[in-house]
N, C-alpha and C positions, 0 to 999 in steps of 0.2 A: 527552478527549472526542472525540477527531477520530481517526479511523482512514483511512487509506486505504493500499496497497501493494501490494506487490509480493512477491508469492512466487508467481504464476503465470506462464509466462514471458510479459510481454510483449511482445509483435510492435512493435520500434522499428526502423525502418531509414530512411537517407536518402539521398541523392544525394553522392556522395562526388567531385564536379568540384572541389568546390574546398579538398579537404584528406581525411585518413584520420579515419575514424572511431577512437578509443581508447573503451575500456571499464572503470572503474576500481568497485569494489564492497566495501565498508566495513561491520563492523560495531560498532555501538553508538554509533551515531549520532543525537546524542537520541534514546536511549533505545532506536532502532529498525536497520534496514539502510537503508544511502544507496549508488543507483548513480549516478554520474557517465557520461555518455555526452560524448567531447570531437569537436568536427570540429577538425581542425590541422592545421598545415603536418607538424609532426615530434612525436615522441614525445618531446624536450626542451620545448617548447611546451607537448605535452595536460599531463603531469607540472607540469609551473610551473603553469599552471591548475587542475587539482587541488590543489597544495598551499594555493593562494590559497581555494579552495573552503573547503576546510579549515578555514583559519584563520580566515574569514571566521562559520563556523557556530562557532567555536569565540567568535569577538570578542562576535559579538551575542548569542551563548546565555548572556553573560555580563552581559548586560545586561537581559535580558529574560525567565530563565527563575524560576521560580516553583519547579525542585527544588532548585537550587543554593542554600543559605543563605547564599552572600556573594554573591549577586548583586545588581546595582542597584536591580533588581525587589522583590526582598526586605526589601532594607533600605529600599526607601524604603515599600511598604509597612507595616514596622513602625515608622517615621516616625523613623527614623535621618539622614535627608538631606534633612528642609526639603522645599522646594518647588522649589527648583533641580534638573534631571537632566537626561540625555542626551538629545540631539536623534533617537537612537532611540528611548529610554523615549518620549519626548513625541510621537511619531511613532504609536509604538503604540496607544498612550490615545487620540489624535485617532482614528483607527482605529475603535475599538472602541468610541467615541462617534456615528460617525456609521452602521457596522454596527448597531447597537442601534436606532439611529432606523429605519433603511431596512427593518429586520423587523420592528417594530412590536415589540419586546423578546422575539423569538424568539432571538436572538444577546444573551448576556448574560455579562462573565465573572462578575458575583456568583452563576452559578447553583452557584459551587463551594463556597457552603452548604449548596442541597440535597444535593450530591456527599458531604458530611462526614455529613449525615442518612441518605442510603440506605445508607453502607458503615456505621456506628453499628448499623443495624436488620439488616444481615444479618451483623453477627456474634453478636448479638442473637436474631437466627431469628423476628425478628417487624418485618412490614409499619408505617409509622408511622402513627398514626393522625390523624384528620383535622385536627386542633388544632396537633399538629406540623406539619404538610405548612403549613397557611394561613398559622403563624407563619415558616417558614422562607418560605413563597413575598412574605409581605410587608418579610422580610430581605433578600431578593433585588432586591425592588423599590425598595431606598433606594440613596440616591447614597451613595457613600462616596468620591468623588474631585471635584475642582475644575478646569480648566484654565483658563488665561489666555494665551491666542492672540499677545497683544503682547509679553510677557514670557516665553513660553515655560515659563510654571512650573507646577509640579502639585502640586497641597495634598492630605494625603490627609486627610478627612474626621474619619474614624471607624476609623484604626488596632484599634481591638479585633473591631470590625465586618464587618475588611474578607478576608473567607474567600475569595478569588480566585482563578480558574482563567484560564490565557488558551491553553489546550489546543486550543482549537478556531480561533487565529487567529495565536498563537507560532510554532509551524514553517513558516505560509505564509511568514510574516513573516521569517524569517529564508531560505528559500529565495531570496526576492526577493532579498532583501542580496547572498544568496552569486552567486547569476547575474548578479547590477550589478558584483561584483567580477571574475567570471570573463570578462566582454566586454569588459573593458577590457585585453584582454593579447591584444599583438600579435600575428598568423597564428592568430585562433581566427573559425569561422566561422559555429560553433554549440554549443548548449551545450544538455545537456535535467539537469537538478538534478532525482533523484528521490529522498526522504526518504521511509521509509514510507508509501509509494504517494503523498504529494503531491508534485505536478511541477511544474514551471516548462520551459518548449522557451522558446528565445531564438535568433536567429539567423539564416540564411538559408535554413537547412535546414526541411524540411517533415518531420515524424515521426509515423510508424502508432501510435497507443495503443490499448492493449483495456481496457477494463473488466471488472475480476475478478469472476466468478460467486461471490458466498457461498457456495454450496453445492459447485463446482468450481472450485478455482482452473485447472484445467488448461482449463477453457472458457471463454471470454470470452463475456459480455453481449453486448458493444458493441465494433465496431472503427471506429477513424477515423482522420484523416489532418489533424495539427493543425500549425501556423506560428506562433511566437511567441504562443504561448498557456499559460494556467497549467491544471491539471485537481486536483481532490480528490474524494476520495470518504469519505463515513461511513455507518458501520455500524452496527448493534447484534448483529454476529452473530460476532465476535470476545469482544466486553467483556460483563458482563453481574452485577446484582449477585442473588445464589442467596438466598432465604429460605423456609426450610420447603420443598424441594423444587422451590420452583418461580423459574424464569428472569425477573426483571426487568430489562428495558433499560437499561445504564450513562448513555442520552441522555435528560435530562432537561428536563423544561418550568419556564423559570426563572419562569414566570407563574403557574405551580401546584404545582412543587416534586415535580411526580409524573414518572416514566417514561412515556417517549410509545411506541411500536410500530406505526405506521402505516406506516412502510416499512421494508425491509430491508435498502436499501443508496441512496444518492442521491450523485450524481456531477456536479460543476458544473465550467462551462469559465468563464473567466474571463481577465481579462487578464494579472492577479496570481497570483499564491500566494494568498498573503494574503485575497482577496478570495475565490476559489474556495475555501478553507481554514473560512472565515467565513459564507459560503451554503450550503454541503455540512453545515455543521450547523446553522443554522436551517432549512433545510429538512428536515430531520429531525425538527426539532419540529413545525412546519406540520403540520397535511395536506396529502394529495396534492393534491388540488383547490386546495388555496390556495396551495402550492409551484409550480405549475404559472403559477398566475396569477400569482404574483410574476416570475417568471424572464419570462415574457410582457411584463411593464409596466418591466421593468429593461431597458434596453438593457445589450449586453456579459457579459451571463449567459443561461448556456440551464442546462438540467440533464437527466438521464437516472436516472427513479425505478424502482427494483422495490418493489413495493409487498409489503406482507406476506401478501400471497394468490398471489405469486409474479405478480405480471402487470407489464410493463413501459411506463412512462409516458414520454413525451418532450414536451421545452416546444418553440414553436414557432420557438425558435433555433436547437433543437437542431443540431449538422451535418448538410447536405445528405446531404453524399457518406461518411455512417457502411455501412461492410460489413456484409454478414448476414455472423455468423463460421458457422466449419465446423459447429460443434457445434448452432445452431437449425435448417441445413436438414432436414427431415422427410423421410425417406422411406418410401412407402407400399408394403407385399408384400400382394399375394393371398394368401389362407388358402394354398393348397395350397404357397407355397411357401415361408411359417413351419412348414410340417409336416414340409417336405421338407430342412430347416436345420437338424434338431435337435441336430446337431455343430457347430453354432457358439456362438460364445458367448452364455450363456442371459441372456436380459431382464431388464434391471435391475440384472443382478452389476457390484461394482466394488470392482478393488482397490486399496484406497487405504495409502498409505506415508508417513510422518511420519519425521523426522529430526532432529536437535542436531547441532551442530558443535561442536566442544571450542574453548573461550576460552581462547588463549593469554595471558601473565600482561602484557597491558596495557589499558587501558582502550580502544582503540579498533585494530581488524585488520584487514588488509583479509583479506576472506574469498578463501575456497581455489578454484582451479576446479572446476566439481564437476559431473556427467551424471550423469543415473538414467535409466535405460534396459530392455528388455524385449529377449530374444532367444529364439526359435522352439526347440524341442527339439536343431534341426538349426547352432543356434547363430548363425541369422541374425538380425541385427537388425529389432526390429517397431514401436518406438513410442520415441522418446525424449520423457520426459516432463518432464526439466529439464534445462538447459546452461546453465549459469556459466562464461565464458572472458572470455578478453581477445580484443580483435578489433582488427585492424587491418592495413593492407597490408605492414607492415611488420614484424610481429611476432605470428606467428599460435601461440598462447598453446594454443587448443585442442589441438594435438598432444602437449600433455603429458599430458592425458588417453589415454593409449596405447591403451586397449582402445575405447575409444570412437570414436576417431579412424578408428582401422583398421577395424573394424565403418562407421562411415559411411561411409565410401568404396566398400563395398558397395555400401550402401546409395544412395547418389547413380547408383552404374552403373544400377539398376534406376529410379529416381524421379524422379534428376536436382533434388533439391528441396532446397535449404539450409536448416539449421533454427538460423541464426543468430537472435538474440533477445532482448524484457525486459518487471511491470506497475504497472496502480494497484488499490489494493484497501484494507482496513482496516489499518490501524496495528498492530502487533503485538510483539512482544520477539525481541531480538537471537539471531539464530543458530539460530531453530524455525521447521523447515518441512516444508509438508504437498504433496503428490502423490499424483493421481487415474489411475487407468487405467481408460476407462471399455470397453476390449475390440477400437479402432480400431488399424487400425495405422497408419503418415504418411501413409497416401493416404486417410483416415477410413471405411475398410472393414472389418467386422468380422470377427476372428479363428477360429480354430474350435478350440474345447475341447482340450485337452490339457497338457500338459508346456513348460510356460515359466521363463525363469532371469530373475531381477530384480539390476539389477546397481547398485550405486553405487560414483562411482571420484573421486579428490578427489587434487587436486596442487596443490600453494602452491608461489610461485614463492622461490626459494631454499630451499625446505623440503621436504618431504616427499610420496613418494606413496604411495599408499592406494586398492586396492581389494576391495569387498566383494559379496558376493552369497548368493542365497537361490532354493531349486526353486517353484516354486509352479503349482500341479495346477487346470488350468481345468476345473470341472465343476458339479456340482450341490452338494457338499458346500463348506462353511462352511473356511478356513483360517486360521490365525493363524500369527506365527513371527516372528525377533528376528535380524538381521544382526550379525555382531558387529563391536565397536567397536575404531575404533581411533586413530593419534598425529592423524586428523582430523576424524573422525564421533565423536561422545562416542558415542548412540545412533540407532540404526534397530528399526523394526519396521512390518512390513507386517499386514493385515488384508482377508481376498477374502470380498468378503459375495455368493454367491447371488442 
């Protein structure tokens, strides 16, 4: 139920006085892509930190996750383990006991009844109807768990009853874990843990985050400049369950059992994970008005809403010092000289590029370094629209992408502009990702019609390189066409809409 991440690049950068930035990017990572950003004395440090990362999302997802059938979570749900559990288990419950209170049951994990009812109906091809929806919403509304605070124990209720989801408060939850493990390793000075777009920053470092545009990930919402702060974001514009043609929101009102759609994306800062993980989707169910006023009356929570008429809300915590990003400045041309442009790129066209990476045969990889990039007829470079590398003063990763590499350095003689980079956005599946060209080149100017090369180039470190590319004709006509695949892009294909 919780979506937030990163597939658009976000803008992370920080003060590197007191150690090198490392860059390390994983996929299948519960379930989704996790970037680790490390500050360190040394590249034996950020790597020891990383592996601790690891283990640590590997410990607790073991304890707390709801897909795994031998996990603690599970079995004690099917009432395998008494009332005794882990001082994580028990951690979590208290959690999601006092979330529940604080939203007035807009945060619920029993709403993972309604979740069993919506996906029933749309394989079904039919909406539930009203008798369903009241009995599921008054399933939602019974306890099925116990806690006892002095004994630390947790009784489950109603084992047959207990249809759970803890989607929307599991991965903050364990984010937390992992950055409590990652600061406690000597010469580490900051730490940012991004899990499918939810984040945690720790540390001394100050870090830029953008907020993913549903509709562009290559534009950001929202930019800002966060210190030891958690951030999530949820969606309905990723998940969604299809019946009879028509789109209902995956986010559901465990108070009504129905899909709510009043916003489009909502984004909470927080102290936590966990916390920001837990408001980002009760605020989803809210309305705006009444999200707004909650994060208002909550010290420690702000939030940043788009609302589903595209308009953007901000609570009055929100950050001060939030950027207008490049993509909201407007600017305004006189008739005669949209008349006199007709050779630039035409209004509204954009082409946008989707891609797969091939799953090598273990369950979890770190992914490849990887630029998608736009070069002029004349082969100069014009927009780079994604870069995956490793960064650090010590080990500058991105020259293994050859063509990219060389092509930038170009490019900097004219702009002078670095397009190092990372975001938060909705949760999504390992290894698929989408990029937008909306006609700008890095200096956000727009292009003029013609003959452009679309290029994607992908290098793992001890493995292989790989690149690919595609002509693509800026004009008035509609284009479609298919990169081919290869030992590190399963598939590509791009699409130029007019």
């Amino acid at each position: 139920m919780k979506q937030l991440l990163a597939s658009l690049l976000l803008a992370l950068f920080a003060s590197l006085a007191n150690g090198e930035e490392f860059v390390f990017h994983h996929e299948n990572v519960l379930g989704t892509s996790a970037e680790l950003r490390i500050h360190a004395d040394s590249r034996s440090t950020a790597n020891e930190v990383e592996r601790r990362i690891l283990a640590e999302v590997d410990r607790v997802a073991r304890i707390v996750s709801t897909y795994d059938a031998g996990s603690e979570m599970r079995r004690w749900i099917a009432g395998e383990l008494g009332t005794k559990v882990s001082p994580e288990l028990f951690e979590l419950l208290v959690r999601c006991d006092e979330f529940e209170r604080l939203t007035g049951g807009a945060f619920n994990p029993r709403v993972g009844s309604a979740s069993v009812l919506w996906k029933a109906a749309s394989k079904e091809g039919r909406v539930p109807d009203d008798n369903q929806l009241q009995e599921t919403a008054l399933q939602c509304a019974r306890a099925v768990w116990k806690l006892d605070a002095s004994t630390r124990q947790a009784a489950i209720l109603d084992s047959a009853a207990a249809t759970l989801t803890f989607d929307a408060i599991a991965k903050g939850f364990i984010i937390d874990k992992a950055t409590l493990a990652a600061s406690k390793v000597r010469g580490v000075t900051g730490v940012v843990v991004n899990i499918g777009g939810d984040l945690r920053i720790a540390g001394k470092e100050s870090q830029q985050v953008s907020i993913s545009s549903p509709e562009d990930e290559s534009k950001p919402i929202a930019v800002l400049a966060l210190r030891d702060k958690a951030v999530a974001t949820s969606g309905n514009y990723r998940r969604f369950f299809e019946i009879d043609g028509r789109q209902h929101s995956h986010i559901l009102d465990p108070r009504s059992a129905r899909p709510v759609d009043h916003s489009t994306s909502v984004s909470v800062i927080a102290d936590t994970a966990a916390a920001a993980d837990a408001a980002a989707t009760a605020l989803s169910v809210m309305s705006v008005d009444d999200s707004l006023k909650w994060c208002d009356a909550h010290e420690g929570y702000s939030c940043l809403i788009l609302d589903s008429k595209g308009n953007l809300h901000r609570s009055r915590q929100w950050p001060a010092n939030e950027k207008q990003p490049a993509s909201e400045k407007q600017i305004e041309f006189p008739v005669s000289t949209l008349l006199a442009a007709a050779d630039e790129w035409p209004r509204e066209a954009k082409l946008n590029f989707a891609f797969e990476l091939n799953k090598p045969d273990t369950d979890r990889y770190r992914r490849p370094y990887v630029a998608v990039w736009i070069e002029d007829a004349d082969g100069l470079p014009v927009r780079t629209l994604i870069l995956w590398l490793q960064e650090g003063r010590g080990a500058r990763w991105h020259r293994d992408l050859k063509r990219w590499f060389k092509q930038d350095q170009v490019r900097q003689l004219v702009d002078g502009k670095k397009l190092i980079g990372t975001v938060s956005a909705a949760t999504r599946a390992p290894g698929s990702y989408k990029a937008v060209w909306d006609g700008k080149d890095d200096q956000g100017k727009l292009v003029k019609q013609g003959k452009y090369t679309l290029y994607i180039e992908a290098a793992r470190e001890h493995g292989t390189y790989q690149l690919a590319s595609a002509t693509v004709v800026v004009g008035t006509k509609k284009q479609e066409g298919t990169l081919r695949g290869n030992a590190e892009i399963k598939s590509a294909a791009f699409k130029y809409q007019p």
